[in-house]
C-alpha positions in Angstrom: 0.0 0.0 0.0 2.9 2.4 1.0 4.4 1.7 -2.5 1.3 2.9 -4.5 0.6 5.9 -2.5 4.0 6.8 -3.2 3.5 6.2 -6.7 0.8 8.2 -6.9 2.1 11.3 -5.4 5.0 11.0 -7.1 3.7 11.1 -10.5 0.9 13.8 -9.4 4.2 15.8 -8.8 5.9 15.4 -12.4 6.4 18.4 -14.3 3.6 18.1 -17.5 4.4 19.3 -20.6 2.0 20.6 -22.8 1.9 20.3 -26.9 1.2 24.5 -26.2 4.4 25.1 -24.5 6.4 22.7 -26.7 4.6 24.4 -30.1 6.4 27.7 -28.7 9.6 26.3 -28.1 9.8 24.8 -31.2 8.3 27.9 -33.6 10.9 30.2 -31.2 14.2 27.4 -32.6 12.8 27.9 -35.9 12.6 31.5 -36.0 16.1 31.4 -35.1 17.0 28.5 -38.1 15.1 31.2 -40.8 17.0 34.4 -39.5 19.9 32.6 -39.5 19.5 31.4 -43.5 17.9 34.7 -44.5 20.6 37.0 -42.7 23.8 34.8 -44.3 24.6 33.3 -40.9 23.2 29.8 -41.6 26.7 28.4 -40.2 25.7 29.5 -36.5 22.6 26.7 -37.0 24.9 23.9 -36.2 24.5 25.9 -32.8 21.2 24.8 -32.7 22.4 21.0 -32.2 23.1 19.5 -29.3 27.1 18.5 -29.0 26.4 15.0 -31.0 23.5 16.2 -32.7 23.0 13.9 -35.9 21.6 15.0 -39.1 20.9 13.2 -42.3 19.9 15.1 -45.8 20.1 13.9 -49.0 21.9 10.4 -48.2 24.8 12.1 -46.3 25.1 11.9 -42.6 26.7 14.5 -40.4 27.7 13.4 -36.6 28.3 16.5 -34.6 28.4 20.4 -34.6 32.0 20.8 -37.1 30.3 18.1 -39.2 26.9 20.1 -39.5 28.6 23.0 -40.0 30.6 21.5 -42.7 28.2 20.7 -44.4 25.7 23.8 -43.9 29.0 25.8 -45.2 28.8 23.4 -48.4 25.2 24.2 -49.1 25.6 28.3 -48.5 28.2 28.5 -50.7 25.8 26.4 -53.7 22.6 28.8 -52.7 21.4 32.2 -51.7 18.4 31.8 -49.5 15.2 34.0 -50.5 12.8 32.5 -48.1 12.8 29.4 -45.7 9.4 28.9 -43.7 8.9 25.9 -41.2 5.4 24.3 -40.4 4.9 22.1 -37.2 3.1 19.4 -38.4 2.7 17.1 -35.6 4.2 16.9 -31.8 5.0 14.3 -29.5 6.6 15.5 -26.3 8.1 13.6 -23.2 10.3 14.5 -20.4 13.6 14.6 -22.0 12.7 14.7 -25.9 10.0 16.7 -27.9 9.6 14.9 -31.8 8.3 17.0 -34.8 7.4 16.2 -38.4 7.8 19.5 -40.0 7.1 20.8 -43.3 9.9 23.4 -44.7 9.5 25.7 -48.0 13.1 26.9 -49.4 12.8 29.6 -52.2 17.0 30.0 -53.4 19.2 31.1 -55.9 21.4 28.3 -57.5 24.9 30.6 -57.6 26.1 28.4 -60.3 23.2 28.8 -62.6 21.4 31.8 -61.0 18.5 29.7 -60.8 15.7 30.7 -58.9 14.6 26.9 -57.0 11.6 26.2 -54.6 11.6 23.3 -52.5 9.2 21.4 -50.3 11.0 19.0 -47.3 9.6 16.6 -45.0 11.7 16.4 -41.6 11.5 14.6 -38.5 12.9 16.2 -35.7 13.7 15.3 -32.2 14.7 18.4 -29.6 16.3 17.8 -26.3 14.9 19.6 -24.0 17.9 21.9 -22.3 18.2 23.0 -18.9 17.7 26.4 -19.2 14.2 25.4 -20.5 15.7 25.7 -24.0 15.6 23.3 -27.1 18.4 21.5 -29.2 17.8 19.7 -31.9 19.7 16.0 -31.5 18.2 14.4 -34.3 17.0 15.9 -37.9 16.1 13.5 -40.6 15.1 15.7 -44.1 14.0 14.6 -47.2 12.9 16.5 -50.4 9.3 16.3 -51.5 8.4 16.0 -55.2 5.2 17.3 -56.7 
């Protein structure tokens, strides 16, 4: 009996997170992402990763910040960003880890070709929840959506 009262009050005392508060988190890290592209910093959103933040675009894997921002520095030397907007599809949040499937629009100038190209991605995301109350993304999985 002891152990189930116990139980009880100790999960009554849990901190709950709500889909709400997570939603803001999440649009705040994303704001941050699109300032970043639009304002020629993208390099400074391998910040946004935790220390061995994974993420996987376009078959290639990168393990790690300098490995992120590797390969961010590739892609910003191939494009000039016009726009980049995120949309929060879906939410799943638990103590540690919030998970995302998010819709991104990239409007870009091909430097090569001068190009003007608009792309749709799908991306699953999982933030770590930091804590300073924070987010970090530790896993990002993006793939490019054809019409």
């Amino acid at each position: 009996m002891t152990i189930i009262v116990i139980l009880i009050f100790s999960s009554a005392c849990q901190k709950k997170y709500s889909v709400t508060g997570d939603e803001k988190l999440i649009e705040q890290l994303n704001k941050k992402w699109n300032e970043n592209v639009l304002s020629g910093h993208r390099l400074d959103n391998a910040e946004l990763f935790t220390d061995d933040g994974i993420r996987i675009e376009g078959g290639k894997i990168c393990s790690g910040k300098d490995s992120i921002r590797f390969f961010l520095s590739s892609q910003t030397t191939q494009r000039q960003y016009i726009q980049q907007e995120n949309k929060t599809q879906k939410i799943w949040s638990s103590k540690d880890f919030i998970t995302a499937e998010i819709i991104q629009k990239q409007v870009f100038i091909q430097n090569q070709t001068g190009d003007t190209i608009t792309k749709r991605n799908a991306a699953v995301v999982i933030f770590k929840r930091q804590i300073d109350g924070t987010l970090k993304i530790a896993y990002q999985l993006k793939s490019e959506l054809k019409d």
